[in-house]
SELUMLUM-490441 format. One record per atom (N, C-alpha, C, O, CB): residue in three letters; x, y, z. Coordinates in steps of 0.02 Angstrom, whole numbers, padded with zeros to 5 digits, always signed. Glycine has a CB too. Layout:
BEGIN
ALAXYZ
...
This chain:
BEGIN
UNK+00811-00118-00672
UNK+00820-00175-00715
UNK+00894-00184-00729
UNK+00923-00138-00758
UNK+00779-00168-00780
UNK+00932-00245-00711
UNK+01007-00241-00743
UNK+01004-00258-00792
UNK+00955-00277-00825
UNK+01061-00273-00719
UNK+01067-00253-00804
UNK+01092-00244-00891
UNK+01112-00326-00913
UNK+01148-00356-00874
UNK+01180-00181-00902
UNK+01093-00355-00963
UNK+01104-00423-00987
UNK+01163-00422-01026
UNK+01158-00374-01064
UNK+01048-00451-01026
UNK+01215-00450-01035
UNK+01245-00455-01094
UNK+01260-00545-01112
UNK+01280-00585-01070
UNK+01316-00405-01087
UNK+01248-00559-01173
UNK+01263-00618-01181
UNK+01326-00634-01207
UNK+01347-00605-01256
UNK+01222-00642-01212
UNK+01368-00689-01170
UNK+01435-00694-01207
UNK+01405-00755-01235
UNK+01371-00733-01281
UNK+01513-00698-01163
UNK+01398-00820-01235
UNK+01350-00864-01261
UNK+01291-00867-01288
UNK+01266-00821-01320
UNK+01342-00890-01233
UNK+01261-00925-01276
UNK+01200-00948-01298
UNK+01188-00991-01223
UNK+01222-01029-01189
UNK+01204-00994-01377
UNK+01096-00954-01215
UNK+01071-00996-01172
UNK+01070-01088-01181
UNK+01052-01105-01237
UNK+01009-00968-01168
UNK+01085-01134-01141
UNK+01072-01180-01186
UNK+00984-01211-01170
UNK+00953-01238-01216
UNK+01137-01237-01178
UNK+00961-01204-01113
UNK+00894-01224-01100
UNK+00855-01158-01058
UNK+00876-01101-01048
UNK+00897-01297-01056
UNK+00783-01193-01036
UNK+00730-01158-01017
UNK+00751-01098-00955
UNK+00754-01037-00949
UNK+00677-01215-00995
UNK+00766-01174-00903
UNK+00778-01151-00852
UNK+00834-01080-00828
UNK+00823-01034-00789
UNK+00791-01206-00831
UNK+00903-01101-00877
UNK+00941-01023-00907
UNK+00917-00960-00897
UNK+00923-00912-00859
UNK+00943-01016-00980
UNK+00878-00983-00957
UNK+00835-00925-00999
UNK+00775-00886-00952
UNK+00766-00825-00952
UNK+00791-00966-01069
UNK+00737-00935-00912
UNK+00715-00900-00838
UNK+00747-00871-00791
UNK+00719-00830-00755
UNK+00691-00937-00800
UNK+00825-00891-00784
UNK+00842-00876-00716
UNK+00870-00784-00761
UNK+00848-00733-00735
UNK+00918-00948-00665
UNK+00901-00779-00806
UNK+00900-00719-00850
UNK+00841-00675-00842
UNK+00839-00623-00810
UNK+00903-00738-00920
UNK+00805-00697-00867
UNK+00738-00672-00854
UNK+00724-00615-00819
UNK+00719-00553-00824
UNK+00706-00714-00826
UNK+00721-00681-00766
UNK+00695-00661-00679
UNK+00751-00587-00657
UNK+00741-00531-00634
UNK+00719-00754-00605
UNK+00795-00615-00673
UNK+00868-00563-00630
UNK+00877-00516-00659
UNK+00908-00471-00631
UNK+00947-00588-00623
UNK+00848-00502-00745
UNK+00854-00446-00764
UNK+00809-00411-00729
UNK+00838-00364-00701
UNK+00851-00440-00826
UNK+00746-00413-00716
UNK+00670-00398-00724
UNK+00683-00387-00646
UNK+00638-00345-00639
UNK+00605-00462-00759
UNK+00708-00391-00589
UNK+00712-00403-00533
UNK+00749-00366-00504
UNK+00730-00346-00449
UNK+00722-00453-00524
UNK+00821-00344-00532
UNK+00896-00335-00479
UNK+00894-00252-00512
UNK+00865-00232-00563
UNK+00993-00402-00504
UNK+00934-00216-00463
UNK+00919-00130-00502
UNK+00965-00129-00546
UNK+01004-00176-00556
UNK+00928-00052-00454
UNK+00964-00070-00578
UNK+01009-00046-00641
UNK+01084-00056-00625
UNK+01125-00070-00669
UNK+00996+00036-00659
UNK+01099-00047-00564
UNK+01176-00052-00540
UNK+01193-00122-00546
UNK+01231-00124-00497
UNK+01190-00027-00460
UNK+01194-00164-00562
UNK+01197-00242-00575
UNK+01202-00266-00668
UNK+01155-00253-00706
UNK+01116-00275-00536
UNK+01245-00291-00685
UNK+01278-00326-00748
UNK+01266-00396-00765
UNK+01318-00428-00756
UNK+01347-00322-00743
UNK+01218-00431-00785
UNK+01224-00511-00776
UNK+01260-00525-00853
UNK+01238-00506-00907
UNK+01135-00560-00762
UNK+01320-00563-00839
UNK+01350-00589-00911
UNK+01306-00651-00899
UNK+01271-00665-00851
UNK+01447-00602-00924
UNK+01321-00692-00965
UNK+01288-00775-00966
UNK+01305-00810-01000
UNK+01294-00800-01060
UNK+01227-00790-00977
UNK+01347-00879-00974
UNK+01366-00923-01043
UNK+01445-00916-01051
UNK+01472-00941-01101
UNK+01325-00891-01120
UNK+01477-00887-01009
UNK+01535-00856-01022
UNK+01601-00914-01018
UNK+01584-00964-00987
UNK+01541-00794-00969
UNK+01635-00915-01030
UNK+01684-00994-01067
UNK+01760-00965-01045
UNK+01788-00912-01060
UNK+01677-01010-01188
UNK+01776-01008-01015
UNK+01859-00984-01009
UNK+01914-01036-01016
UNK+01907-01096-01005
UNK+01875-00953-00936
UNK+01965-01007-01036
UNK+02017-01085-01060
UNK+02073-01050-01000
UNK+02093-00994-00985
UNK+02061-01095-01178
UNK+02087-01133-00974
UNK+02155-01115-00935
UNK+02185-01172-00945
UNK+02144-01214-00929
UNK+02153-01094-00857
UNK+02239-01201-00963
UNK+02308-01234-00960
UNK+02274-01287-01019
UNK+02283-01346-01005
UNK+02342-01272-00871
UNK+02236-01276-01082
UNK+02216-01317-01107
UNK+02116-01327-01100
UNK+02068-01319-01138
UNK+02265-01366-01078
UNK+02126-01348-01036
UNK+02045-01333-01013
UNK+01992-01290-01004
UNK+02001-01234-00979
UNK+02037-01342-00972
UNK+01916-01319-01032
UNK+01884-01254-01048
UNK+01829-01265-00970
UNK+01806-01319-00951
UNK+01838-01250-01144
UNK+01821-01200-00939
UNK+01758-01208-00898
UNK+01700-01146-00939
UNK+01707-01102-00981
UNK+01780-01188-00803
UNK+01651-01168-00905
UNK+01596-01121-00925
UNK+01576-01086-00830
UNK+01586-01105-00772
UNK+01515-01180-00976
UNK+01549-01036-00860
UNK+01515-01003-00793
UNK+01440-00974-00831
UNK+01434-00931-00875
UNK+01574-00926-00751
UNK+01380-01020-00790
UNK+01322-00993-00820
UNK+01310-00939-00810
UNK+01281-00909-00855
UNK+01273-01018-00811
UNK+01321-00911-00763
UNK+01312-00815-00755
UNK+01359-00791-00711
UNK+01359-00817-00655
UNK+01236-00784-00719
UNK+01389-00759-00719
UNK+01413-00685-00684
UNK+01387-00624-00650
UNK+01400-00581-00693
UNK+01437-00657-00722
UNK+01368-00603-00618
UNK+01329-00552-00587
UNK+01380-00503-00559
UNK+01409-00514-00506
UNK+01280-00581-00533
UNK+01391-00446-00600
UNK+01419-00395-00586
UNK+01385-00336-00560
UNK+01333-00313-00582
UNK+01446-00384-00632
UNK+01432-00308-00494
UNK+01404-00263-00464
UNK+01464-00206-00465
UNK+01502-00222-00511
UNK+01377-00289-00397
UNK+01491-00131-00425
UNK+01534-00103-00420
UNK+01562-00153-00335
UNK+01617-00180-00332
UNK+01513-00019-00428
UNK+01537-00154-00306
UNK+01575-00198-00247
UNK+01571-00284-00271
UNK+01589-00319-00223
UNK+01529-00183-00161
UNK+01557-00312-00314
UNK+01586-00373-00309
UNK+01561-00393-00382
UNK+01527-00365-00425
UNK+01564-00420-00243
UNK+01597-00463-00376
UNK+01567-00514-00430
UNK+01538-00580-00405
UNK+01552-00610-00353
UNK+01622-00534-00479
UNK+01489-00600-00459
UNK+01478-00667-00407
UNK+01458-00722-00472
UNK+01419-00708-00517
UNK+01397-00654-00334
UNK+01492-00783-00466
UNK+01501-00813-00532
UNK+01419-00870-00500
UNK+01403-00876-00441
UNK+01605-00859-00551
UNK+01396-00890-00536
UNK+01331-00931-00535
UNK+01325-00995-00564
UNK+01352-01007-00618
UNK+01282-00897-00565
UNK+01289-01043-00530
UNK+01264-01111-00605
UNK+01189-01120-00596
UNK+01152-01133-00548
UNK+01307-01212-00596
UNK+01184-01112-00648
UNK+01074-01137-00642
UNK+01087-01233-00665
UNK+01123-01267-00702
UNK+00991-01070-00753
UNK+01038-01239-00620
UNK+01033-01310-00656
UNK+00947-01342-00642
UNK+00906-01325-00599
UNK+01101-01370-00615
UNK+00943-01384-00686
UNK+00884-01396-00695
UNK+00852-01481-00669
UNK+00869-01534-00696
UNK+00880-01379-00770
UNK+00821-01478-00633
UNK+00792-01548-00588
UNK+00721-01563-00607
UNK+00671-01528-00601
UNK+00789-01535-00499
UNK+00727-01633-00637
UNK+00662-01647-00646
UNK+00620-01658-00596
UNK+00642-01679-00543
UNK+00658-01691-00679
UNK+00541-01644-00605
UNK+00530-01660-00552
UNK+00502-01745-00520
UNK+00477-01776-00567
UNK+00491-01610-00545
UNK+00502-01770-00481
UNK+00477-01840-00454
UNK+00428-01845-00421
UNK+00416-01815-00369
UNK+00516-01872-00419
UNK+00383-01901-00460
UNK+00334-01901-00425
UNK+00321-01980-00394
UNK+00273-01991-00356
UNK+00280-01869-00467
């Protein structure tokens, strides 16, 4: 199970599933940050997750699609 840490707040469902899932899923050697906010020259970005490993990082976006019928 990896390790969750929240630097934010989820803001919806879909988030909060993909957390979920990746805790409940990926082994102990794996870190998911979430929500995490960074300022550079004035400007703020967000990164919905981070997935930390010892060989890499991997920055993420969940997004959510309604569906059409």
């Amino acid at each position: 199970m990896a390790k969750v840490i929240p630097i934010g707040q989820s803001v919806n469902d879909a988030e909060r599933t993909v957390i979920a899932h990746r805790r409940d899923h990926l082994p102990d050697s794996y870190i998911l940050l979430h929500n995490v906010e960074l300022e550079r020259q004035g400007e703020r970005f967000e990164i919905d997750f981070a997935l930390l490993h010892p060989s890499c990082v991997v920055p993420d976006r969940c997004k959510r699609y309604a569906r059409c019928d």
